[in-house]
N, C-alpha and C positions, 0 to 999 in steps of 0.2 A: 285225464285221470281224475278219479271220484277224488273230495278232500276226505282224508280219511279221520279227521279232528269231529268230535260230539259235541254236544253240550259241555261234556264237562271239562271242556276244552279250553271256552270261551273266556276270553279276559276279561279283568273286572271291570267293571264298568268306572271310567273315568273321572265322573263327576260320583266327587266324594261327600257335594255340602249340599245337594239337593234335600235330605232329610233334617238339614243341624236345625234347622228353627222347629222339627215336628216336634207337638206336647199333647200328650194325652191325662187327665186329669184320675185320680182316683174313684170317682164317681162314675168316670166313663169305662176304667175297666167292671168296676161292680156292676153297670149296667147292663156288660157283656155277661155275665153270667144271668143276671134276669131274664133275658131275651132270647137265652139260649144261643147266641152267637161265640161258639166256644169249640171249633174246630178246633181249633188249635190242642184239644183232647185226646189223648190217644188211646182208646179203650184195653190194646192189646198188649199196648206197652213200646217202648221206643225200640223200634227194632238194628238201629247200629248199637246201643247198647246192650242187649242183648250178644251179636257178634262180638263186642270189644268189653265184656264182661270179664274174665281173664285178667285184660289187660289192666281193665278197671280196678280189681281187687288185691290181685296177686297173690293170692291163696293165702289171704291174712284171715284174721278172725277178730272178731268184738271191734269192728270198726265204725266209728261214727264217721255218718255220713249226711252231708247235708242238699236238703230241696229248694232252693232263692226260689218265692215264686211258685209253689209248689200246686198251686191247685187240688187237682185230684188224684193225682198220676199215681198209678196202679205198681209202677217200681219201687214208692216208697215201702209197699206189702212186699214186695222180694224179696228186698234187701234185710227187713225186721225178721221174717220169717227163715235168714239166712244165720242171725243173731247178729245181726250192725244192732245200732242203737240210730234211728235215725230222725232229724230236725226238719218239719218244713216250716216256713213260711210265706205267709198269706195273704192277700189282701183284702178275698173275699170268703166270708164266712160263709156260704150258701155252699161254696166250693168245696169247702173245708168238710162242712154235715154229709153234704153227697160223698163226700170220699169214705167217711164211715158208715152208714149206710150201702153205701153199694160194694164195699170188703166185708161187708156183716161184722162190723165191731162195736163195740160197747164203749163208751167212753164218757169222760167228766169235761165239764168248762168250769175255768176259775177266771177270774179279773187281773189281770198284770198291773198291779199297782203303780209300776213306774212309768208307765205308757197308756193313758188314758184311752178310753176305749176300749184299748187291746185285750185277746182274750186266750186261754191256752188250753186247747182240747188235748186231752190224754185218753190214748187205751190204756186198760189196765196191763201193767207186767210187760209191757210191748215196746214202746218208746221210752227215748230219755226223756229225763227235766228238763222244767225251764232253761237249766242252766246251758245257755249257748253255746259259749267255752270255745275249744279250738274246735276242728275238723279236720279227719286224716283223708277224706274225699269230698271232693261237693260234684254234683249232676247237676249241671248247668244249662237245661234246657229249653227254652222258652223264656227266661229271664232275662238273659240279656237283649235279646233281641227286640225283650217289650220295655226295656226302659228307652226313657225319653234319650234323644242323640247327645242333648246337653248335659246328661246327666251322667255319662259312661264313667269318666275319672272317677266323681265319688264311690256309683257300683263296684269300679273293678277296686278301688282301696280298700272299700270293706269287705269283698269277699277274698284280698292276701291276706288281710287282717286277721281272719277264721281259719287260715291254714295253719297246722301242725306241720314240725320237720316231718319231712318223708311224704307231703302229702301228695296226692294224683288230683287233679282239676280236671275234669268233661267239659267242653265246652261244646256248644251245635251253635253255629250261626247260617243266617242264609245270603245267597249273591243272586241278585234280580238283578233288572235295571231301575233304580231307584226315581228316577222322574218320569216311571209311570205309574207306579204303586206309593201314598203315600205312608203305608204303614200305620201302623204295626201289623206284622213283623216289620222289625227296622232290617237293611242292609247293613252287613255291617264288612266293611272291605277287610283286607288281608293285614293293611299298615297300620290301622287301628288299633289290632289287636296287638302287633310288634310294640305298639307305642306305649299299650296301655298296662300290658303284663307282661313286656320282654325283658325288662328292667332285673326282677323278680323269679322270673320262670323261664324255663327251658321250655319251647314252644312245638312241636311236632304234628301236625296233621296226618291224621290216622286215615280220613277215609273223604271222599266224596261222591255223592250223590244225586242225582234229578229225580228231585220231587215234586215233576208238576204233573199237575189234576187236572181235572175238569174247571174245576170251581177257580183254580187262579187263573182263569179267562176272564173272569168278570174283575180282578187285577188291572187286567188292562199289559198285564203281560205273558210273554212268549216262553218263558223258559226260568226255573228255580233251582238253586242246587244249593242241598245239605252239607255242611260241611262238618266234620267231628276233627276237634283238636283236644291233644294231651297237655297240659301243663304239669313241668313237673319241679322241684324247686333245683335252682343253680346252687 
């Protein structure tokens, strides 16, 4: 008899510490957008968000919503354009221009006095302020997965920190086999996430998927799966 189990089938891969020591440096993600090494783009837009958009919102209105991470992603234009008021953050500013430019938008940069270097590009009448404040959703896509393994506790404290009562958390992470990819994207197993925001949050997995290409051959591995989870407050 054929096994009738897929991909998305497979158990997670057992060794959980193969990535704890990986570190990638701020310079190295800026690098990745000079080189154009930036797959991780999704021109069209993330498509389980898309399907779990509903669920995402819940036919609220004037919701702030935030982007950890946010590069260029073309959902922060849906969601403005829906009337959210919506936050990203960046690390690289090359990222940041290209994403107005290629929404055809107008916008001002001023200096964040309290964060040297830091800078805060505004369209007009489109986005919030500075002002960070809480969040009734955050779209949690590609951020987690690129911060450093060591670094997961502080991330996840400061994106409960940003949540409002009532709020909805996105999360995507992905399950390879992590000692042959060394990341980023990090793996990020199933207890991690129990550990890190179970405490806090009601944890639901909405969806999963196999997303593997062409291109994660050159990975060095066989097989990727998306995963979308809800959090929601206890």
């Amino acid at each position: 008899m054929n096994d009738p189990r897929t991909v998305l089938d497979v158990d997670e891969y057992p060794d959980t510490e193969a990535q704890k020591n990986r570190m990638l440096t701020l310079e190295e993600w800026q690098e990745k957008w000079v080189n154009r090494n930036i797959s991780f783009h999704q021109e069209r837009g993330h498509q389980l968000l898309k399907k779990h958009l509903d669920t995402f919102l819940k036919d609220e209105k004037g919701l702030r919503v935030f982007f950890p991470l946010c590069g260029k992603a073309v959902e922060m234009k849906w969601f403005a354009d829906r009337g959210h008021s919506v936050v990203g953050v960046e690390i690289s500013e090359l990222g940041i221009r290209e994403f107005f430019t290629e929404q055809d938008l107008s916008y001002s940069e001023e200096p964040i006095a309290e964060i040297p270097g830091a800078k805060v590009f505004k369209p007009a009448n489109l986005w919030d302020t500075l002002n960070i404040g809480k969040f009734d959703r955050i779209w949690d896509r590609g951020a987690f997965v690129a911060v450093n393994p060591g670094d997961r506790k502080r991330y996840a404290d400061v994106m409960l920190s940003l949540t409002r009562t009532g709020f909805q958390y996105f999360l995507c992470v992905l399950a390879y086999d992590p000692t042959k990819h060394a990341g980023p994207p990090f793996y990020v197993p199933d207890a991690e996430i129990e550990r890190l925001f179970g405490s806090i949050c009601n944890i639901h997995c909405l969806e999963k998927v196999d997303v593997f290409e062409e291109r994660h051959k050159s990975w060095g591995i066989d097989y990727i799966i998306e995963k979308l989870y809800l959090f929601t407050e206890k």
